[in-house]
C-alpha positions in Angstrom: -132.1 103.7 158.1 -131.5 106.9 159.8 -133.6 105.5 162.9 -131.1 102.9 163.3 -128.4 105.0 163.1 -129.1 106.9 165.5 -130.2 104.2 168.2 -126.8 102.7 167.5 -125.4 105.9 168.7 -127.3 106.1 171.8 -126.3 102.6 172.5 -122.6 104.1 171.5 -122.9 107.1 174.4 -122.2 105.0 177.3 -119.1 103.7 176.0 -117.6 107.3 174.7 -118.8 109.5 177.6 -115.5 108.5 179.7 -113.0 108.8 176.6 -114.6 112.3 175.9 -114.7 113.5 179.4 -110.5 112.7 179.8 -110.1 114.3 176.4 -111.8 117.5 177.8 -110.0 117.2 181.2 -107.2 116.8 179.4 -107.6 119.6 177.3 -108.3 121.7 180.5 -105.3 120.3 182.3 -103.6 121.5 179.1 -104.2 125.3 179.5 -100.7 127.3 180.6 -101.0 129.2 184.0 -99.0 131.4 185.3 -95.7 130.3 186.7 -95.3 129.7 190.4 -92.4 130.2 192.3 -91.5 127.7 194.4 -88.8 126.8 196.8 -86.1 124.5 196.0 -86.2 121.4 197.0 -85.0 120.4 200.7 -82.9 117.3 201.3 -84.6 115.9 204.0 -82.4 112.6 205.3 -85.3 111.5 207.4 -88.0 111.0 204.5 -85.3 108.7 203.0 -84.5 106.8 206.0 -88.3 106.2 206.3 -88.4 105.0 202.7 -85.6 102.5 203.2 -87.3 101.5 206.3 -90.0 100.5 204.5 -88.0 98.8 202.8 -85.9 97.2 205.7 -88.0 95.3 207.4 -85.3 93.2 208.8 -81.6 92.5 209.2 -79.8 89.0 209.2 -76.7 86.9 208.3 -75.3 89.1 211.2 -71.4 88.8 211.9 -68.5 90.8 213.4 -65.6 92.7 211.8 -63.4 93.4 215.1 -65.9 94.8 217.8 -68.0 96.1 215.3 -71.4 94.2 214.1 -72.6 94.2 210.3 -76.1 92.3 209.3 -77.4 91.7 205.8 -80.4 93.3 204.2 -80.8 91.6 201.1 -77.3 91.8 199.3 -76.6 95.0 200.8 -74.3 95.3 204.4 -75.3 97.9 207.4 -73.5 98.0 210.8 -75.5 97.7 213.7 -74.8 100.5 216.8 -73.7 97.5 219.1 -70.0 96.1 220.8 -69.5 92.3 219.9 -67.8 90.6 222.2 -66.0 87.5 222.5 -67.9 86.3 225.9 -71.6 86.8 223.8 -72.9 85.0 220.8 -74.2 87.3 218.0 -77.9 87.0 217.1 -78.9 86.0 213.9 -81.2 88.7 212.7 -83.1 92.1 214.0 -86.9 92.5 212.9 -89.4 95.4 213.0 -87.4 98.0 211.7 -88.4 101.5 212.0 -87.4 105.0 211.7 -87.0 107.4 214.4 -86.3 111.0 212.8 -83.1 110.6 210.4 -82.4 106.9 211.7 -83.3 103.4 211.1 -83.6 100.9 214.0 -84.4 97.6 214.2 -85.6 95.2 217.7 -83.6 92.5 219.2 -84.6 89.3 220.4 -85.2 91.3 223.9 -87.2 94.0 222.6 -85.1 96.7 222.6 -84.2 99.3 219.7 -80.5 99.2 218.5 -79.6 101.9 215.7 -78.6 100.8 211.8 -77.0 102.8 210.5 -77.2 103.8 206.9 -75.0 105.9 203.8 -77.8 108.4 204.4 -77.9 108.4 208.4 -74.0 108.9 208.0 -73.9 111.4 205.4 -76.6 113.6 207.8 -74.1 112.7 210.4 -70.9 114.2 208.6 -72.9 117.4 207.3 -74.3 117.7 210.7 -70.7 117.9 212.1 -69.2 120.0 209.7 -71.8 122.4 210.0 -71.1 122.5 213.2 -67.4 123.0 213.0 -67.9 125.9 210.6 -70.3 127.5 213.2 -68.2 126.9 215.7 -64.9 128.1 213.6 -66.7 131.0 212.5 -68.1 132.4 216.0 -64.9 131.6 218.0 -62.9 134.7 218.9 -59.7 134.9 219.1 -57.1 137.4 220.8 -54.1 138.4 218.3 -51.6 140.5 219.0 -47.9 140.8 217.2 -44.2 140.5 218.8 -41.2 141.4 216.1 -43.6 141.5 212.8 -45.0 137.7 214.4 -49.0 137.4 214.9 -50.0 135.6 217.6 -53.2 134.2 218.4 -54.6 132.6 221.5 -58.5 131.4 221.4 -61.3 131.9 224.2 -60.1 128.9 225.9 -56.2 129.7 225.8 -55.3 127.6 223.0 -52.7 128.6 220.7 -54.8 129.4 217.2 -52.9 129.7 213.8 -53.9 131.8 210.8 -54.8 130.3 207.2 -52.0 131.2 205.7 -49.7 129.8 208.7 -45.9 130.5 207.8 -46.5 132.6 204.7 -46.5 136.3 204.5 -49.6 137.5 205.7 -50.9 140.7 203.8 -52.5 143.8 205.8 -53.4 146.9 205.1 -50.7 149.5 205.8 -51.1 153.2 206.1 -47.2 154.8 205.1 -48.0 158.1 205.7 -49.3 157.7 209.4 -46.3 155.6 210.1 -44.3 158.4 208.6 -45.8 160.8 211.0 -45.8 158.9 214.3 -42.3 158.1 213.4 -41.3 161.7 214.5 -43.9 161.9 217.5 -41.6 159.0 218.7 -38.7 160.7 217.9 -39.8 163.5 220.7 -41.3 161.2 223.2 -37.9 159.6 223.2 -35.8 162.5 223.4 -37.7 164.6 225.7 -38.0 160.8 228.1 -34.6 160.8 228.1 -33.1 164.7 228.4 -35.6 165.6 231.0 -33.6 164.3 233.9 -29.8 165.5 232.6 -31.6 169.3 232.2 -33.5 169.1 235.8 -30.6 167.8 237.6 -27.8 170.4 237.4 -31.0 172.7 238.6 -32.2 170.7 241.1 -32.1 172.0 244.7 -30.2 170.3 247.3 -33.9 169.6 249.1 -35.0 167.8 245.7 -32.5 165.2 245.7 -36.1 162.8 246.5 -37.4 163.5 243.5 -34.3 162.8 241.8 -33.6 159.7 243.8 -37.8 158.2 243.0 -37.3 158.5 239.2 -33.7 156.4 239.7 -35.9 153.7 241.3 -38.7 153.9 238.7 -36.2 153.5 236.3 -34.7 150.6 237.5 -38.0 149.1 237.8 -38.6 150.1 234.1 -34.8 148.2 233.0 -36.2 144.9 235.2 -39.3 144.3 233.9 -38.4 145.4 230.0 -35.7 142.3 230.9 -37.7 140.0 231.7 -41.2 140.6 230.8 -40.5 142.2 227.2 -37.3 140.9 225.9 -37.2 137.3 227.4 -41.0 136.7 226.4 -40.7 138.2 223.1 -37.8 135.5 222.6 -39.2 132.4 223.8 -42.3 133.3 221.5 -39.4 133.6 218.3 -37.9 130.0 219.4 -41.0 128.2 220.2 -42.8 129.3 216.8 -44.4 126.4 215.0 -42.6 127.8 211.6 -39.5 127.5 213.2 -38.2 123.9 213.0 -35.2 122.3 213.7 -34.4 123.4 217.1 -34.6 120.7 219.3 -32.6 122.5 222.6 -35.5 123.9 224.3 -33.7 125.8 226.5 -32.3 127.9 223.3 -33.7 131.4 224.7 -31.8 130.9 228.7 -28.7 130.1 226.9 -28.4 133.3 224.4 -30.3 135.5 228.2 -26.7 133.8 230.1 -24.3 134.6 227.3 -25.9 138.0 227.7 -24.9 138.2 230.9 -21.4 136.7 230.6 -20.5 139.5 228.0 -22.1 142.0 230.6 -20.0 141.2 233.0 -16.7 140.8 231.3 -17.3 144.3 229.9 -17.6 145.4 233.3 -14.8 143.6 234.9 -12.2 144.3 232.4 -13.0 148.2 232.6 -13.4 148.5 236.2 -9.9 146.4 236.9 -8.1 148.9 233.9 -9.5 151.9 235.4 -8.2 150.6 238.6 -4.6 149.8 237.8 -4.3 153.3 236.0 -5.3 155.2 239.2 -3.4 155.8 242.2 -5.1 156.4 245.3 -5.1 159.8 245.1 -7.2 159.6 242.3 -9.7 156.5 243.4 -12.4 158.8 242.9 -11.7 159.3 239.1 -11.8 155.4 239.2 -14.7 155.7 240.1 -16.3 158.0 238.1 -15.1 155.5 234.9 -17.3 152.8 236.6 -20.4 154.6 236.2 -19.7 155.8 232.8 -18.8 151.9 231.7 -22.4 150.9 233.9 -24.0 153.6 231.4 -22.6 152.6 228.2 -23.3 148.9 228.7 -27.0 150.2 229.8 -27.8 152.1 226.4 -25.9 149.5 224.5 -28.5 147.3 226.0 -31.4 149.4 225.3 -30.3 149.8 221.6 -30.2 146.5 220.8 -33.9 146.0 220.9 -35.1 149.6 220.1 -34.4 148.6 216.7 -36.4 145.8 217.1 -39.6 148.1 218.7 -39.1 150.1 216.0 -39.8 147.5 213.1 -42.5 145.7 215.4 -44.4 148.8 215.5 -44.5 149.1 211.9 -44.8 146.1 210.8 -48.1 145.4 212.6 -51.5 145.6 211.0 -53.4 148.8 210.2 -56.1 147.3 213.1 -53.6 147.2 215.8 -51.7 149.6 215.4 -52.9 152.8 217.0 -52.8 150.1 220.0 -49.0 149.3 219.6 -48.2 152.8 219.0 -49.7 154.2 222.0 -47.9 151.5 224.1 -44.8 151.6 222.7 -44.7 155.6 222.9 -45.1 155.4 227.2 -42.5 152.4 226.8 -40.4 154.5 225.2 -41.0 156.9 227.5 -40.1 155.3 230.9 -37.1 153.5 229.5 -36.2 156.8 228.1 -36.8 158.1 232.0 -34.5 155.3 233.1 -31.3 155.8 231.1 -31.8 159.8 231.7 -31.5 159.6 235.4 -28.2 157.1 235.3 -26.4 159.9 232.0 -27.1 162.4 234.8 -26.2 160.8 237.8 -22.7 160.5 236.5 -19.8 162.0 238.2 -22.1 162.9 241.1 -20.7 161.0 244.1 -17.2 161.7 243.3 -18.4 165.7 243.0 -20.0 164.4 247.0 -17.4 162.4 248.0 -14.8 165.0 246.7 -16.6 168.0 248.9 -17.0 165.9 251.8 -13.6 164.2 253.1 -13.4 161.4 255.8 -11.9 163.0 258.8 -8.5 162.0 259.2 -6.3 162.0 262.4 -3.2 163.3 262.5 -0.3 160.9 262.8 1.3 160.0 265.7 -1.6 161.3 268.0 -2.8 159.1 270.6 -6.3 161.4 271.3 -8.9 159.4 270.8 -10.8 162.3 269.1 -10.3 162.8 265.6 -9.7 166.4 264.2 -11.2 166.7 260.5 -8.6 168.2 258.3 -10.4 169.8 255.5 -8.8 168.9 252.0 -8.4 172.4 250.1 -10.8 172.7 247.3 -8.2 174.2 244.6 -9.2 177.1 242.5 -8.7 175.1 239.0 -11.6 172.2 239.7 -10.3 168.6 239.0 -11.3 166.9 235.8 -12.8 164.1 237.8 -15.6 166.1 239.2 -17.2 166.4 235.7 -16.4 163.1 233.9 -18.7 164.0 231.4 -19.7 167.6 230.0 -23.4 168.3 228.9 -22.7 167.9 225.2 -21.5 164.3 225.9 -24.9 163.6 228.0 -26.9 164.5 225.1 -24.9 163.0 222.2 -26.0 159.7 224.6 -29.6 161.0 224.8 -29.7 161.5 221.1 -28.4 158.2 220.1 -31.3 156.2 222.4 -33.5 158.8 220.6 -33.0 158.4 217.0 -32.7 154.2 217.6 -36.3 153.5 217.8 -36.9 155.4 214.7 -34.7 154.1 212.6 -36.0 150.6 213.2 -39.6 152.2 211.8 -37.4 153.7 208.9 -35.7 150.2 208.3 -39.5 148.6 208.7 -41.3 150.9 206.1 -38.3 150.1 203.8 -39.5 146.1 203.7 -43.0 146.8 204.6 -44.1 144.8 201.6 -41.6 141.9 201.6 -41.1 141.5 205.5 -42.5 138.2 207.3 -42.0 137.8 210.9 -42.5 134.2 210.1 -40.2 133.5 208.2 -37.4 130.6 209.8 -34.2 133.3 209.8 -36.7 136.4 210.9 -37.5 134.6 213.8 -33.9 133.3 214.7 -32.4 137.4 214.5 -35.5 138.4 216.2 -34.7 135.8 218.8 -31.5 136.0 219.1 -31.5 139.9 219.7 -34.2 139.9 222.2 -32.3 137.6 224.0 -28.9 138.9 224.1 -30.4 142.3 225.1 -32.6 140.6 228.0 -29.1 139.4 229.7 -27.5 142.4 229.3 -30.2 144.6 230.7 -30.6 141.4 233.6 -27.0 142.2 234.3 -27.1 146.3 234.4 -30.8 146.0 236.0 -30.1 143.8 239.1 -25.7 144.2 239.6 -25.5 147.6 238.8 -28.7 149.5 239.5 -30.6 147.6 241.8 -28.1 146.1 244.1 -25.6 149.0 243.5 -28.0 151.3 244.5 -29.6 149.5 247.7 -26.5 147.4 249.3 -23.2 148.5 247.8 -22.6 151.5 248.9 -25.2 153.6 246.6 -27.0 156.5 247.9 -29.9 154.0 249.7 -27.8 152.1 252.3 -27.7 154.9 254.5 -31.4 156.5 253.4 -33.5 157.2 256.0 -37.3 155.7 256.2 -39.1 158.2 253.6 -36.3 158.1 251.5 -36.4 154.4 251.5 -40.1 153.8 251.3 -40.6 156.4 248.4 -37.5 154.6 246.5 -39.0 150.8 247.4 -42.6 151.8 246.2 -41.0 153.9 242.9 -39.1 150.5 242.6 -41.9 148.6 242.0 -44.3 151.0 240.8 -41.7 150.9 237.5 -41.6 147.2 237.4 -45.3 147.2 237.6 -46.0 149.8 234.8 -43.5 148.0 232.6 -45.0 144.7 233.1 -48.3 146.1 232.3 -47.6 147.8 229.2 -46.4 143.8 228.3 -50.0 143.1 228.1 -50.0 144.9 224.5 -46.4 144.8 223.3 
């Protein structure tokens, strides 16, 4: 009994060994290892284009939407990278599709390879391009810089850029207490710009008058450019802002420069023709003296108007541009300050010159062809006219260019946290006031410094060839400095 038992088992092994050997794999397979760490899976779009194109064999039932061509696979729809035409018949299928890389092609009845394109080829298509963008949104630099509180930003090829917040306040990082401090370093620069010239020239020597006469011509330089290169840039930038709509007149910024100039000159007129009819001819000197101080009060008028406006777009700016501004801004404040200095001082000088040095006159009724000077007897009291303005008067005008610039940083640290140069009725003052003062300092620049100075009878008609050539090169050594200092501000 037991013998048979066992041969039966014997006869048994054959069939059990396989069962037995899986259970003990099994059981092996079954032991925990240690964890690996592995990577996370990659999307890789070309191992899915190669599954579907073993799937896709081929493509039929082809027809056109438009110019475009779509074949069948089964129920589903691909388009096929080919122009129908109206002049060619379609064919009716593509075979022996393949996959090159990420896409799926298929052969035409020529031979040739024409791309299908799939949900997956299009999807690596749109992430390809969007990664591209961000790359290339992320690596472009652009080159910002602020006028009136307003950022501006032009990209490496020139085109205008925009920040992500566009119109809305744009937060920075201020530092008050440096502000604070420069406030009064401009305070000085100004002052000491503008007083220099009215304490050097009552001490000047007569042999100095040249380097009197160069800083006149620097400064009118200075006036010219700040005109036209500051003021009338700045302006056009307010008006042509993309946060600014509604203006359709795109010559907005010429027509507030012209009414500028129109209000320039009827100041000017109506004071020079009442100082006229008031004087007799006696006294046409003292006429004249009231022409230069009307010249100088419509210059600093000018001047003011946007020193507030340097003021607040110094302080408004970002905490990473401003030791920039600041340092341009203090030489512009400077030269300009150099500018209205020389002109405060210069008044009442050619009526003191003119005064001291009579025409000759010939005495009436005498037929001699030479004339006999008769000198005009300087009185011991000396006429009002000679000093049309004392020294006290000169600086109270130095003072108030001086204090102007700072009070439009004071007024800018006030609304530090509300203010937005981007805002529509920021940028329509801003405008407006950069404009007006361009076309008053257009008038006082050209009319009454430049052309004053150089063909109506000013002290350069009659200069000889040094005198000239230092005053043509300070001329334009002033407009040149100016306009670079533009560059930043």
């Amino acid at each position: 009994m037991y013998s048979s038992i066992r041969l039966g088992m014997v006869w048994l092994l054959p069939f059990l060994a396989p069962t037995c050997s899986g259970s003990f794999v099994a059981r092996r397979q079954g032991v925990p290892a240690a964890p690996a760490v592995t990577a996370p899976p990659r999307f890789d779009a070309g191992v899915v284009v190669r599954r579907q194109a073993e799937d896709i064999t081929a493509i039929s039932d082809c027809h056109a939407h438009g110019t475009e061509v779509w074949c069948m696979a089964g129920t589903t729809e691909y388009q096929v990278v080919v122009e129908a035409t109206a002049t060619s018949e379609l064919p009716a299928s593509y075979t022996g599709c393949h996959s090159h890389g990420s896409g799926l092609y298929c052969m035409d009845a020529a031979g040739d390879d024409v791309e299908v394109l799939t949900e997956t080829t299009s999807d690596a298509a749109s992430t390809d391009s969007t990664d591209s963008t961000e790359t290339s949104d992320s690596t472009e630099e652009l080159d910002c810089h602020f006028h009136a509180g307003v950022e501006h930003c032009v990209g490496a090829e020139g085109e205008n850029g925009s920040s992500t917040t566009e119109c809305a306040r744009q937060s920075r990082d201020y530092n008050i207490p440096l502000r604070i401090g420069l406030l009064f370093v401009i305070l000085v620069t100004s002052f000491i710009g503008v007083a220099g010239p009215i304490f050097i020239k009552p001490v000047l020597s007569k042999k100095f008058d040249i380097v009197f006469i160069i800083l006149k011509q620097f400064g009118t330089g200075v006036i010219i450019s700040t005109a036209f290169v500051h003021l009338y840039t700045h302006a056009s930038l307010m008006f042509t802002n993309e946060c600014l709509t509604g203006i359709e007149y795109e010559s907005t910024t010429s027509a507030i420069v012209m009414a500028g100039l129109f209000l320039s000159f009827v100041v000017d007129f109506v004071s020079h023709r009442i100082a006229s009819g008031a004087q007799t001819k006696l006294h046409e000197f003292g006429s004249h003296d009231r022409d230069n101080i009307v010249q100088v009060l419509i210059l600093e008028a000018g001047i003011i108007f946007h020193s507030i406006l340097i003021g607040l777009t110094l302080v408004v700016a970002g905490d990473s541009y401003f030791i920039t501004l600041f340092i341009v801004i203090l030489f512009h404040q400077m030269f300009e300050g150099i500018a209205l200095g020389t002109r405060i001082a210069s008044v009442g000088r050619l009526a003191h010159l003119d005064s001291c040095h009579a025409p000759p006159v010939s005495p009436a009724g005498s037929h001699d062809k030479t004339t006999t000077p008769i000198e005009i007897p300087m009185t011991a009291t000396p006429s009002p006219n000679l000093q049309p303005l004392s020294m006290v008067q000169k600086l109270l005008m130095a003072a108030a260019f001086s204090i102007v610039t700072p009070i439009g940083m004071a007024i800018g640290i006030g609304v530090l946290q509300h203010f937005n140069g981007n805002d529509p009725s920021t940028l329509i003052a801003l405008g407006t006031l950069d404009a007006l003062s361009a076309g008053i300092l257009v008038w006082v620049g050209l009319v009454e410094m430049w052309a004053r100075d150089w063909m109506l009878a000013g002290e350069m008609v009659h200069a000889g060839l040094w005198v000239t050539l230092s005053g043509g090169i300070s001329l334009v050594a002033g407009m040149a400095l100016m306009s670079f200092l533009g560059k930043w501000a």
